[in-house]
Steps between C-alpha positions, in 0.01 A plus 500: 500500500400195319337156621613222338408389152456126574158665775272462188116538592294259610182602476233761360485760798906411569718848534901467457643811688843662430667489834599780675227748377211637728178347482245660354205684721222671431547852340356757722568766742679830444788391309361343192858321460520367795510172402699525202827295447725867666741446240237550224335774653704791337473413180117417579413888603619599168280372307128663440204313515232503235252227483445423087202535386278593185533864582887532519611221280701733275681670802608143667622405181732785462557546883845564571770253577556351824734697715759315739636634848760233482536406079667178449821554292439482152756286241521618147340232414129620661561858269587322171220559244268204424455380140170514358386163314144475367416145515184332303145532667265210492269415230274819438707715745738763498880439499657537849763765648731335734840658620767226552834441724754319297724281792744352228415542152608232280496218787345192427269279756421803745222615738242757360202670732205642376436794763138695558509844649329587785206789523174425624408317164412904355880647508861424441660418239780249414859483665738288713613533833829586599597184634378286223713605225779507761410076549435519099854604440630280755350166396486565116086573519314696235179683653193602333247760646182554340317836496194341489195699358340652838142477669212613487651618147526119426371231753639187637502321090697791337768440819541139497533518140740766513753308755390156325623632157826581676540148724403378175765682293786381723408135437465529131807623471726372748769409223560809391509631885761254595183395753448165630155424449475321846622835700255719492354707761206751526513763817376812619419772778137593650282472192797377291470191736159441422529532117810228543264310713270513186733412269632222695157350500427607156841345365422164734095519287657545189766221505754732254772576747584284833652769758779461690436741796205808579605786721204639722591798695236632680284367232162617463255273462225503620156720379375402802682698731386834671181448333260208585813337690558773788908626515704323796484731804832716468572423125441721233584854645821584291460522140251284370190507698195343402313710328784533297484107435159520410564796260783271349307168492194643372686666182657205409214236565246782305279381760467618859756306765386220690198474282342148383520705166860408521654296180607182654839398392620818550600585857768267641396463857117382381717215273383130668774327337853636553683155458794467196598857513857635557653495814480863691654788717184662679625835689236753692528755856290442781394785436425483102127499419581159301630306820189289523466425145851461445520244810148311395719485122780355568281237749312400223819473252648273788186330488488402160875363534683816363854600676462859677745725686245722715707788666247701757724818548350663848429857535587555100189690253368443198838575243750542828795365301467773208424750759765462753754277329771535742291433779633122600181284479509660142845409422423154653188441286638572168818297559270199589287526162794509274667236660177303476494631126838381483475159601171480289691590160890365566 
């Protein structure tokens, strides 16, 4: 299902597909599926659609959890209970929550990843996927997930201060973690992606910590998108549409999306320089409302002389590996990011 990892991209509009996949079309016609990857459709239909917004925050917040038609087998390891560890906010700020994944206490010179949860930028809170504590127990690894104070509660600086304190934390104290210093990776999902594409740029600003790797799937990042930068025909359909993306993007930013009121700095695809940051895995659908922004990011990263693994899954939505895990492209994807994550941190 893969291409192979030495096809790196070449330029800013350059697509890598997964072979073997249909191609994505535009959505249409009676069947609203019909040009979903078929072995992500079941789980697809499950799921109910409601488009955030400042009326039903609350209820997509507490919506119910994502049922499966075909649920991946779960370990023991993905049920174990997650320690709690409150880790020293910033100057002036609160102290942080993060739950953490202990791969092999009391090893020296290991791995650690500082991991954003996904949610629009307004909802989630912090965790760590299935198959990241499984490659965190395999290779020794400890992960760190923030539960980052949420917009439009707290905009874009309480965030970035939140998951800085954390990435920050981790450094200061890679001793006592049995953490090398030089391993360190930051990673996340849908708006997790974009708040590790932050901090990635943020860490890079700041000169405190050099990272080792940064883990963009289906990142978002980009303000402009679905509001003064029209949606690629076809994308956006399946769970995060774009008035959803403005919703999100305007409570973090405290200003509206794709304004000029925007705070420059903030938004990782309107960054000019991109050179000396770490090397990255970018991973969207073709038919993920981020495709184009996602592409146009890791172009410019390639630009600037920056090492990216693009994987272009066709026919896959916006979250397809959490929502139909078994499906193969799924399976495919997440083997390829934690062997990328792998390599980054041996």
């Amino acid at each position: 299902m893969m291409i192979d990892r030495r096809d790196i991209l070449k330029g800013a509009g350059a697509a890598l597909l997964l072979a073997g996949a249909r191609p994505a079309l535009a959505l249409g016609g009676a069947d609203r599926f019909a040009d979903v990857d078929p072995e992500m459709v079941d789980d697809l239909r499950l799921i109910q659609d409601m488009v955030v917004s400042a009326a039903n925050l609350d209820a997509f917040r507490h919506r119910p959890a994502t049922r499966h038609a075909h649920p991946a087998p779960q370990p023991p390891i993905a049920t174990a209970k997650l320690p709690v560890v409150m880790v020293p906010g910033l100057p002036g700020q609160p102290a942080v929550r993060t739950v953490q994944f202990d791969g092999a206490p009391g090893r020296k010179g290991r791995g650690a990843v500082v991991w954003m949860h996904g949610g629009g930028y307004v909802a989630g809170a912090a965790g760590i996927p299935t198959d990241l504590r499984v490659a965190a127990q395999r290779n020794g690894w400890l992960v760190v997930s923030v539960d980052y104070r949420l917009a439009p509660e707290t905009t874009y600086a309480g965030s970035l201060a939140d998951t800085y304190a954390a990435l920050r934390w981790v450094h200061a104290n890679a001793a006592s973690l049995g953490v090398d210093p030089s391993r360190i990776a930051v990673g996340g999902a849908s708006a997790g992606g974009g708040h590790a594409s932050m901090l990635a740029l943020a860490a890079r600003d700041r000169g405190e910590v050099k990272l080792a790797y940064q883990v963009l799937i289906y990142p978002m990042l980009d303000d402009r998108t679905g509001s003064t930068r029209p949606a690629r025909a076809g994308t956006g359909a399946f769970i995060w549409t774009a008035d959803a993306n403005r919703f999100g993007w305007t409570s973090l930013l405290g200003v509206p999306a794709g304004s000029a009121r925007v705070p420059a700095g903030i938004v990782p695809a309107r960054r000019r320089d991109l050179s000396g940051l770490p090397p990255a895995f970018i991973g969207v659908g073709t038919l993920d409302l981020f495709l184009d922004e996602d592409l146009a990011y890791a172009g410019a990263l390639r630009a600037a002389g920056v090492p990216v693994d693009l994987a272009v899954v066709p026919a896959a939505f916006h979250a397809f590996d959490g929502i139909a895990p078994m499906a193969r492209a799924s399976q495919a994807f997440t083997q390829r990011w934690i062997a990328d994550l792998e390599r980054a941190l041996a």
